[in-house]
C-alpha positions in Angstrom: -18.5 41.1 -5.3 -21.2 43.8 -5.9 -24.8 43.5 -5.1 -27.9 43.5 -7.7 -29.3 47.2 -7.6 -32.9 46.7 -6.8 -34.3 43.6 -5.0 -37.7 42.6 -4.3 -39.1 39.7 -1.3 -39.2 36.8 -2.5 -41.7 34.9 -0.2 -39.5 32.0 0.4 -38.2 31.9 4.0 -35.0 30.4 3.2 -34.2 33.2 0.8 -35.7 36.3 1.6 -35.0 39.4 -0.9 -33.8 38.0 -4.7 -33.1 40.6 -7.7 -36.3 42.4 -8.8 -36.3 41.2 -12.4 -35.9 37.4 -11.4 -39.0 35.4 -10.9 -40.3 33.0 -8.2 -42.0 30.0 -10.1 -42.8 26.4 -8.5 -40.3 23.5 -9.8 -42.5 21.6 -11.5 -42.9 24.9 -13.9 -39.1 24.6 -14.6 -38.6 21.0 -15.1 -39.9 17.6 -14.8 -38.3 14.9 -11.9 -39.1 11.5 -13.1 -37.4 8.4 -11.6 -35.3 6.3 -13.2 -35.9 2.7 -14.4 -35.4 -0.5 -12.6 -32.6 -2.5 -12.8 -31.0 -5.4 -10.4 -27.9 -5.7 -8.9 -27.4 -9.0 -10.5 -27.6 -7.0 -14.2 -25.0 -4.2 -12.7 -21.2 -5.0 -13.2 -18.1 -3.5 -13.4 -17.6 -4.9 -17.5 -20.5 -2.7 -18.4 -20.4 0.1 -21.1 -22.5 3.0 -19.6 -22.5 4.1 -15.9 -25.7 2.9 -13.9 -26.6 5.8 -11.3 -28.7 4.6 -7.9 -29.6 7.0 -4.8 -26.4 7.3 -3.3 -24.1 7.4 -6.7 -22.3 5.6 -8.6 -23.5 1.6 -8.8 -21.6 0.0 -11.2 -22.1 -0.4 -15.2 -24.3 -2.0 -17.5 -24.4 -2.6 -21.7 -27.5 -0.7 -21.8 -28.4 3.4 -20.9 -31.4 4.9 -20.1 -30.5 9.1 -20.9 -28.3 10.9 -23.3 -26.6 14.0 -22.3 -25.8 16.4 -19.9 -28.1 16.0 -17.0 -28.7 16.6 -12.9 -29.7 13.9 -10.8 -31.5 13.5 -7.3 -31.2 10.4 -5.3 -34.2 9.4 -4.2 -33.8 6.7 -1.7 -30.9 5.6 0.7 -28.8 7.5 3.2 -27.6 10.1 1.0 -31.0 10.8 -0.5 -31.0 14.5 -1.9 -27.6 14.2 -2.8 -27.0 16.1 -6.2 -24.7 14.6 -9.1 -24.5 16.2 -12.6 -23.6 13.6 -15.5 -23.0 13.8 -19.1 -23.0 11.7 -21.9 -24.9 8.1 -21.8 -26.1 6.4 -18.4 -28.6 4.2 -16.8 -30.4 6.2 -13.8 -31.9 3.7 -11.5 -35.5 3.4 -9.8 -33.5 5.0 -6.9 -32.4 8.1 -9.0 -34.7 10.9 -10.0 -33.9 12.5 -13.4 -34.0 16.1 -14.0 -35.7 17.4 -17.2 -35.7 20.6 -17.5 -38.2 22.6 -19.7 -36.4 24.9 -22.9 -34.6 28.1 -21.6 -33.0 26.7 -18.3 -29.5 25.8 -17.8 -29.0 22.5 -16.3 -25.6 23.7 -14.2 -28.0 26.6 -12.7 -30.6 24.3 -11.4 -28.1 21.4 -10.3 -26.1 24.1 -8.4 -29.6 25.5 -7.0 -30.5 21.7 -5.8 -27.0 21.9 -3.9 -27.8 24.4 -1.8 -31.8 23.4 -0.9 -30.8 20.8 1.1 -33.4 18.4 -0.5 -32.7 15.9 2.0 -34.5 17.5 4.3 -37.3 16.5 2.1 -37.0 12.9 2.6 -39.7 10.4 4.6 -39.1 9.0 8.3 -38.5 5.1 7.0 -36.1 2.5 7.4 -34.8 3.6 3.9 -35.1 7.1 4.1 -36.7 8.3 0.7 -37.9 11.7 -1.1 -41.2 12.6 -1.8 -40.9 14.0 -5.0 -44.4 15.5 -5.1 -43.3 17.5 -2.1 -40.3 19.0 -3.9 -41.6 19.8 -7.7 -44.5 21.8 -5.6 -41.6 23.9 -3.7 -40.5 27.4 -5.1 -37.6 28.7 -6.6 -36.1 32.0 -7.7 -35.5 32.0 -11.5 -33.2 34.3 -13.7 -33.6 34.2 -17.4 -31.9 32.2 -19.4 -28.9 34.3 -20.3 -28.6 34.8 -16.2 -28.3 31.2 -16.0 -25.8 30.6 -18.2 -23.4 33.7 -16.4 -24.0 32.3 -13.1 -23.3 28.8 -14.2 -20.0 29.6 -16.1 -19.3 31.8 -13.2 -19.7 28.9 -10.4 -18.5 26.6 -12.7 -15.4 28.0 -12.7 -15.0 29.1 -9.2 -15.7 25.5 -8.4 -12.6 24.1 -10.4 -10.5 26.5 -8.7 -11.3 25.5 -5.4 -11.9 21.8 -5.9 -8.2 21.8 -7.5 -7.3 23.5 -4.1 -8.6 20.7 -2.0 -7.5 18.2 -4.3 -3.5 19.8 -3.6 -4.5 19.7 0.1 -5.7 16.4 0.1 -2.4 15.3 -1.8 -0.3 16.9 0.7 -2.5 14.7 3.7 -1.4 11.3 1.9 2.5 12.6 1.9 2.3 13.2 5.7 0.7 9.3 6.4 3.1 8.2 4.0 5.8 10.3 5.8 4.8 8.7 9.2 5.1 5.2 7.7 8.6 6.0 6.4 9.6 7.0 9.6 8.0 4.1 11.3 9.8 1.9 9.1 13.0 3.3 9.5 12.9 3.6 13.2 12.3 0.1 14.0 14.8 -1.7 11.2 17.2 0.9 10.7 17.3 2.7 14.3 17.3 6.8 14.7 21.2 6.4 15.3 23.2 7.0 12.1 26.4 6.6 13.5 26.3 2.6 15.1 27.9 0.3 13.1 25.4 -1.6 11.0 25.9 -5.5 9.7 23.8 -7.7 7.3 20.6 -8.7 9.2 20.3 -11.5 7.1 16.7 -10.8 6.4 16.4 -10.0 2.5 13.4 -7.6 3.2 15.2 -6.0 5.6 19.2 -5.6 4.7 21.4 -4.4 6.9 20.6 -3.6 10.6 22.8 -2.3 14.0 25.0 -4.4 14.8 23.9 -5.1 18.2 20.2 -5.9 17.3 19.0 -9.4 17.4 17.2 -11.1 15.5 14.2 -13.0 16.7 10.9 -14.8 15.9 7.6 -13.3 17.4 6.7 -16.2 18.9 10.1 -16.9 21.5 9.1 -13.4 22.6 5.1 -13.5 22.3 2.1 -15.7 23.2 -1.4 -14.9 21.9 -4.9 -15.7 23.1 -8.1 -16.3 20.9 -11.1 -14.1 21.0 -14.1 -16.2 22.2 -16.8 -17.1 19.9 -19.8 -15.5 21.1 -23.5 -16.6 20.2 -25.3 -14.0 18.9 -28.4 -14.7 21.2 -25.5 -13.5 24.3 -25.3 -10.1 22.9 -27.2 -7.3 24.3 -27.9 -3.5 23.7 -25.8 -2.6 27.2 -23.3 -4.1 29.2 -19.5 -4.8 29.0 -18.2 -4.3 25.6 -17.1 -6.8 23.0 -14.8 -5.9 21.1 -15.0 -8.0 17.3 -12.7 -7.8 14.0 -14.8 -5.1 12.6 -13.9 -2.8 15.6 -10.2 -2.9 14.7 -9.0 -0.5 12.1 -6.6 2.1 11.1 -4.3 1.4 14.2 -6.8 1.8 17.0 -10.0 0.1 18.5 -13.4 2.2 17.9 -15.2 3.0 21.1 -18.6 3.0 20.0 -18.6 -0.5 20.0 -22.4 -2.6 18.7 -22.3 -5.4 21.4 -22.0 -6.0 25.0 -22.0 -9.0 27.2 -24.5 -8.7 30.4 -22.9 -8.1 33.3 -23.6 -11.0 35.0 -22.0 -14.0 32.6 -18.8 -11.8 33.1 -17.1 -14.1 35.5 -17.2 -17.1 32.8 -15.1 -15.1 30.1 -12.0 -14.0 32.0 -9.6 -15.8 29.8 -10.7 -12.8 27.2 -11.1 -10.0 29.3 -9.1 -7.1 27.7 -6.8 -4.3 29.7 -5.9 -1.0 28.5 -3.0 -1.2 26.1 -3.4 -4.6 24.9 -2.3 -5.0 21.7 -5.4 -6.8 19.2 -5.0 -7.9 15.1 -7.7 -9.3 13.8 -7.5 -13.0 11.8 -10.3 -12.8 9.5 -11.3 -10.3 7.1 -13.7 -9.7 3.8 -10.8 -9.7 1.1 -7.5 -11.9 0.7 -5.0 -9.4 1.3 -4.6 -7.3 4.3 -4.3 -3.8 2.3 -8.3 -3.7 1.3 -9.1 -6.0 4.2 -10.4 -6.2 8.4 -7.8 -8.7 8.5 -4.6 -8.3 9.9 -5.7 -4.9 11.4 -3.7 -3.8 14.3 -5.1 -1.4 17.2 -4.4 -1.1 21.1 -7.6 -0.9 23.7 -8.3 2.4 24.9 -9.1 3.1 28.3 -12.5 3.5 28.0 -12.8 -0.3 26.7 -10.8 -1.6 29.7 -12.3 -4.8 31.1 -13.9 -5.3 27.3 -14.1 -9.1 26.4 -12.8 -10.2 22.6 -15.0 -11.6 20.2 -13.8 -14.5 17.9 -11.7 -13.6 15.1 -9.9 -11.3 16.5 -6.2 -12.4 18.7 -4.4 -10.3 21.6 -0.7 -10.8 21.3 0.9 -10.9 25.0 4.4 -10.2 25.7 6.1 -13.4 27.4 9.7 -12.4 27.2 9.7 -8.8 28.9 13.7 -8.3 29.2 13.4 -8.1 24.9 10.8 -6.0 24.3 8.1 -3.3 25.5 4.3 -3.3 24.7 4.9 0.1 23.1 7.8 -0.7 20.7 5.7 -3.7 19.9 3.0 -1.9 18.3 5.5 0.1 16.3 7.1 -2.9 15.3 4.1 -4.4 13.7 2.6 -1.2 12.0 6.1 -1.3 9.9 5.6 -1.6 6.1 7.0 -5.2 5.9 5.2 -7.0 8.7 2.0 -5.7 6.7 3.2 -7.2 3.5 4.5 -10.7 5.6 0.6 -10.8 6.7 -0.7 -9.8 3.1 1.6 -12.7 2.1 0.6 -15.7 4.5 -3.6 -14.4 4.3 -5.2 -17.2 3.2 -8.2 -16.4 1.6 -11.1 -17.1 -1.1 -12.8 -14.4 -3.8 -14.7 -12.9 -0.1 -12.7 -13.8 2.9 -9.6 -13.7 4.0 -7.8 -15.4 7.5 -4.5 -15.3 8.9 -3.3 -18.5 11.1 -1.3 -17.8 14.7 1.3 -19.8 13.4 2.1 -17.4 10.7 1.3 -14.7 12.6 4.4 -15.3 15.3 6.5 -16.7 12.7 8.0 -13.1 11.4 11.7 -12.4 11.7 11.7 -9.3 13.9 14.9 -7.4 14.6 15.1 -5.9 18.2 17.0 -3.2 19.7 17.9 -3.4 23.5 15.7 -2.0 26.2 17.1 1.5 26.2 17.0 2.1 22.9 13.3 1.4 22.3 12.2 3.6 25.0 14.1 6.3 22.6 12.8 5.1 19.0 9.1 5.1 21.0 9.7 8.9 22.5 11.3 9.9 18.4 8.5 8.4 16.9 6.1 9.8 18.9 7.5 13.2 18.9 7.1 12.8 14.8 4.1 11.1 14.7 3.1 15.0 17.2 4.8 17.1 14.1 2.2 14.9 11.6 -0.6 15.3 13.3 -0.2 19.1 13.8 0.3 19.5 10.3 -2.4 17.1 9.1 -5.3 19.3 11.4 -3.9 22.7 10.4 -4.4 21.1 6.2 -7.8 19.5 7.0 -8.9 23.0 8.9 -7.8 24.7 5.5 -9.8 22.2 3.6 -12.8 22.4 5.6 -12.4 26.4 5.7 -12.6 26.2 1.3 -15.3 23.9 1.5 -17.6 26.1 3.8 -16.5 29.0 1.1 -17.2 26.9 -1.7 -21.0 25.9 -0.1 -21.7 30.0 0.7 -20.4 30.8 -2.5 -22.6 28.8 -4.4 -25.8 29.8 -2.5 -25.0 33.5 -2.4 -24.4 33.6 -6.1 -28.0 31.3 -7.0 -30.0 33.4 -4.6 -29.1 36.5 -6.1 -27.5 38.2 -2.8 -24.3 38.7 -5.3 -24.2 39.9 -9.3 -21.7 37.7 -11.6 -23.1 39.3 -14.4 -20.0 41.3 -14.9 -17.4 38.9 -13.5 -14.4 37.7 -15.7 -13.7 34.2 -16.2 -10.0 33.9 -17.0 
């Protein structure tokens, strides 16, 4: 894209040189930040007729809206403060939103795309709730195009941005096909097997169908035992030590390192029963939803080494192997990631409107169907050699997506800075 002809400083650091006609004017000269009304969570809802806007988004609804139209919004207080969102139509913005108004002849995509790329929340106050100071940002200054300007550079970036968020949005789609390409072949691997050719039979199990013929079929618990996580008191945890490892740690398959409490070192020798080992296999038993989908509970992982010699917290089970001549700890873990173990669990959660548990009893009492020895150390090495393939292609997608989001980000700022002219540029 071409450059503006003549260019001038523009005595913000940040910017340097803008176009010579453009103008460097305070915010508060361009429009007004005022921050929205209160409201309390008990009055937001998801039955509501207009959205209800807070620091860090979207809040909820409620049958009452406090602006009109199109408009940008700040947050003002919460992690994401700074954070830029541009609404339309009727809303209710929030004590913790800041509402844009700008003065006549400004375009409200031109200054909402101009906020993106000022990083406003380096703005905010050193607090326990981080929060803007908004007298510290309407004071700051900004280059300013006319009016007709604005509108070409916000048609301009408006369109640019569809492009490229449609882009992303493909990419993403194509991430979800690969985990749910890993989960079919997960699935098929430990019902079906990876050999097409054995001879198969009814299995006898209506979830399941038919199976190899020389699979059994067994209950978890004639081939597992499990042992309870202890129930710590909170007044035993401490800021360093050995890690415990609790329900909340477990997620998406694996065990998070940067565990939040350890035991000191010296009251280790009273908790050996729940000392944990690399590669033991943890699911936790209590979670913040009844079903397992959209819950901690039920959540599978396996402890790293870095966690070896962890102790488990309550509400959370390791499930130990007593029966080694029918199964390994590795085909184990597949076993119990397939699609139908989830939904058994989902099924037997017992749970209220905010919890959710799952009993041993129900946990070990799945029908499992078990190919010999040999044959998992092969379904392990095939589904590992897939799960490689995945991965592979999932990081070369997300290094695409991260690649069009840093052009997306320059784009915008190069275009409201003035270090490129879309004055000329044709929107198809």
């Amino acid at each position: 894209m071409k450059k503006y002809e003549n260019y001038k400083d523009s005595g913000i650091k940040w910017i340097g040189e803008i176009p010579e006609h453009w103008k460097v004017m305070k915010m508060k000269f361009v429009a007004n930040l005022k921050s929205g009304s209160n409201i309390t969570s008990e009055q937001i809802n998801d039955n509501g007729k207009y959205p209800v806007y807070g620091g860090n988004g979207l809040r909820g609804y409620y049958h009452k809206y406090t602006n009109d139209g199109d408009s940008v919004l700040i947050g003002r207080q919460g992690a994401l403060c700074g954070n830029i969102k541009f609404v339309s139509d009727k809303f209710w913005a929030s004590e913790h939103a800041v509402v844009v108004y700008l003065f006549e002849k400004n375009h409200w995509v031109w200054f909402g795309k101009l906020l993106e790329v000022m990083n406003l929340n380096q703005y905010s106050q050193s607090a326990a709730q981080p929060g803007l100071s908004v007298n510290e940002i309407v004071n700051l200054s900004i280059p300013v195009p006319i009016l007709e300007e604005q509108s070409q550079i916000a048609n301009y970036l408006d369109h640019k941005c569809t492009q490229i968020d449609e882009l992303i949005s493909k990419k993403l789609s194509l991430i979800e096909l690969l985990k749910e390409e890993r989960t079919a072949v997960i699935n098929q691997a430990v019902t079906k097997g990876i050999d097409p050719s054995v001879p198969m039979q009814n299995s006898g199990i209506e979830w399941i169908g038919e199976t190899p013929a020389h699979w059994e079929v067994k209950k978890l618990k004639y081939i597992l035992n499990t042992t309870k996580g202890f129930a710590f008191k909170a007044e035993m945890f401490k800021d360093e030590g050995i890690p415990i490892i609790k329900a909340s740690d477990i997620k998406n398959k694996s065990v998070r390192e940067n565990v939040t409490h350890y035991l000191d070192e010296s009251n280790a020798h009273k908790f050996k029963s729940v000392k944990l080992f690399e590669g033991d296999i943890l699911i936790s038993t209590v979670g913040s939803t009844p079903d397992v989908i959209n819950s901690a509970v039920g959540q599978i992982g396996r402890v790293p080494l870095e966690l070896n010699g962890a102790f488990l917290n309550q509400n959370t089970v390791r499930l130990e192997i007593s029966d080694f001549s029918k199964i390994t700890g590795d085909y184990l873990f597949f076993l119990i990631q397939n699609d139908n173990y989830r939904r058994y669990l989902d099924l037997h959660a017992h749970g209220t409107a905010n919890q959710a548990s799952l009993k041993l009893v129900d946990i070990l009492r799945f029908d499992a169907v078990i190919p010999t020895l040999d044959e998992q150390v092969e379904i392990v090495d095939f589904i590992r050699r897939e799960e490689n393939r995945i991965v592979t292609l999932g990081k070369k997608i997300n290094k695409e997506i991260t690649l069009m989001k840093e052009y997306k980000t320059t784009l915008i700022s190069e275009v409201v800075t003035g270090k490129v002219d879309v004055r000329d540029e044709i929107i198809n």
